[in-house]
Phi, psi and omega in degrees: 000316176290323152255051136242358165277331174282349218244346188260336201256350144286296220277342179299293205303292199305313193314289200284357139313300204285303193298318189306270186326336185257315161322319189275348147289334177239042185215076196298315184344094191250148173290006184274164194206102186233142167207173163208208166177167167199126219245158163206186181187165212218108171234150156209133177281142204294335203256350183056041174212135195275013200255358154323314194258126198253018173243195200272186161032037189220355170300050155215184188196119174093003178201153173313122192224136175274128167289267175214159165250129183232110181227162185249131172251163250174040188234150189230163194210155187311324186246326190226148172229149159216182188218099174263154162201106191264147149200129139289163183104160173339306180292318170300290162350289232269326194297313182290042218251036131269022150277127173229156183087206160319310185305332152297309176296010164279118167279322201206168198205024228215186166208173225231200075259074182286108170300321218181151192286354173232003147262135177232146163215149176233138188245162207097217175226132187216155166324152178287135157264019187282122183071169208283321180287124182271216111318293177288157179274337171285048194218325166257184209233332176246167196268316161298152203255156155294169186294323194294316199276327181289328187240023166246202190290122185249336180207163185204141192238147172118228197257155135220179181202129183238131176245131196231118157247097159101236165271000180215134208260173177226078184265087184256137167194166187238121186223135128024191190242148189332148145065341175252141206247352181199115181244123182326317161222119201286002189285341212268144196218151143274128184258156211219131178196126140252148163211138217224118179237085181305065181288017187189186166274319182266342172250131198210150186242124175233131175272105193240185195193148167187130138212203185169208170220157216259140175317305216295338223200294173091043179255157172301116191218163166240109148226127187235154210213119154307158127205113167259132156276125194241169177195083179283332181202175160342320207216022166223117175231133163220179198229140170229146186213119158236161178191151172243162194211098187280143145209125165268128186268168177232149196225087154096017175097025175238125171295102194270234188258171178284133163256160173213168205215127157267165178193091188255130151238156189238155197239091184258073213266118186250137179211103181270331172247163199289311170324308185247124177228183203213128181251128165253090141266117185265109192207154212233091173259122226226107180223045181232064167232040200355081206230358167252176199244090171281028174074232168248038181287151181265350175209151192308127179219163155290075188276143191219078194238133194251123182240075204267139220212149156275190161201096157292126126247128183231118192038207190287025160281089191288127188231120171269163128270196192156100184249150189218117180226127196235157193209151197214160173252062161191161136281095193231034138218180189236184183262198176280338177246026164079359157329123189273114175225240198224351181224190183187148189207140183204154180251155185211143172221112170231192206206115136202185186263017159110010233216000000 
């Protein structure tokens, strides 16, 4: 699968390089596109132990850290797209991180073919659509990421076909197993489904789905995820994200009952000024089948974190601040003196740019 996503991300580029060129004689337009952004950020935990932190691309504490450099190509034609989205640095590592080499700095990979105005079908590697969070940090409104975006699907390599009737989308597709872009066994396949609704311009609903079986293991998982979106006014929005995850395990070639690991959060996004904005994320991860990697708890626990985030924009600068306090019905965190206790609370300031 991997060299054959370099060998579909060549034979793209040149085509369209050939095309670019015959366009820019009868055309000033170019179908090309580039943007990016390079983000870093300052965290510290109030206990001064970085092992506090159970979500992705903040594991650290006391010292300055780079998120990613990133950058995107972008070009398109009435019937065909492609997408390259590059990125180095941590935040990149931990997304790609069943990747080594070059192939980790891909975020993204794919190429597009619209049959019709109300079929596209795409071939590659692309972000997950499961859930409220993105990757990149200019995509969210808080810098730290939730428990649902850390222990759910971050990528998927293979087929869809996204279908548009009206106001309401269609997503079906087969991909490789969760996070793998080259899977140890190729037998092992995902199935991928969104369905998606616009009961309005300010409201909007996504149904999302992904399962499969796992390489490592071959237990079974479902996961399936809510996420709505709202736009009550100019300077009030807000996002709800739920989601559930079944996962069945295998014992000797027999599957035994389903354990699930759950999660719901709300987005409470306020901008009172053009400058400025102010984020509440609340969120309630419910892990006590212990099936998520909750640090060095000996038990399953139910964690409940409240994440209130600025957003400063100056030109293309972005600056979050951002505080954070999670209290759990276990001890899966620690004190300043490796005490094992039940809450846990850290400030964090980042930054990025833009382009």
């Amino acid at each position: 699968m991997l060299r054959k996503l370099y060998v579909m991300g060549l034979a793209m580029t040149l085509c369209f390089n050939a095309i670019a060129q015959t366009d820019s004689a009868t055309s000033k337009k170019s179908n090309f596109s580039f943007s990016g952004f390079v983000d870093g950020y300052f965290r510290s935990d109030f206990a001064k132990d970085a092992g506090n932190n159970r979500t992705s691309f903040t594991n650290s504490t006391g010292k300055l850290a780079l998120g990613m450099v990133s950058a995107k190509i972008d070009y398109s034609t009435k019937k065909f797209s492609f997408t390259a989205d590059l990125g180095v640095g941590k935040r990149a590592k931990e997304f790609a991180y069943n990747d080594k080499g070059l192939m980790a700095s891909v975020k993204q990979l794919y190429a597009s073919y619209t049959a019709t105005d109300w079929l596209k079908f795409t071939a590659g590697t692309w972000a997950t659509h499961v859930g409220y969070e993105l990757v990149d940090p200019v995509g969210n409104r808080n810098y730290s990421m939730s428990y649902m975006f850390s222990y759910g699907p971050f990528l998927h390599t293979g087929v869809k076909s996204d279908f548009t009737f009206g106001s309401t989308g269609l997503m079906i597709g087969v991909a490789s197993p969760t996070d793998y872009r080259n899977a140890p066994d190729p037998n092992k396949k995902a199935l991928l489904f969104q369905l998606s609704q616009a009961i309005s311009d300010d409201v909007k609903f996504y149904l999302n789905y992904v399962g499969g079986q796992r390489p490592s293991d071959s237990a079974k998982t479902n996961q399936f995820d809510l996420v709505m979106t709202a736009k009550l006014s100019e300077k009030f929005n807000i996002g709800l994200n739920g989601t559930v995850c079944n996962i069945k395990t295998q014992s000797r070639n027999v599957y035994g009952d389903a354990a699930s690991w759950s999660g719901i959060a709300t987005y409470l996004n306020f901008d009172p000024v053009e400058k400025f904005g102010i984020t509440l994320r609340s969120e309630i991860f419910n892990d006590k089948n212990q099936l998520a990697a909750l640090g060095a708890a000996k038990t399953g626990a139910s964690i409940f974190a409240n994440t209130i985030s600025g957003n400063i924009k100056l030109g293309g600068f972005t600056i979050v601040p951002e505080l954070r306090l999670e209290s759990a019905g276990a001890n899966v965190f620690f004190s300043k003196t490796g005490t094992a206790k039940g809450s846990a609370s850290s400030f964090l300031l980042a930054a990025y740019y833009k382009f």
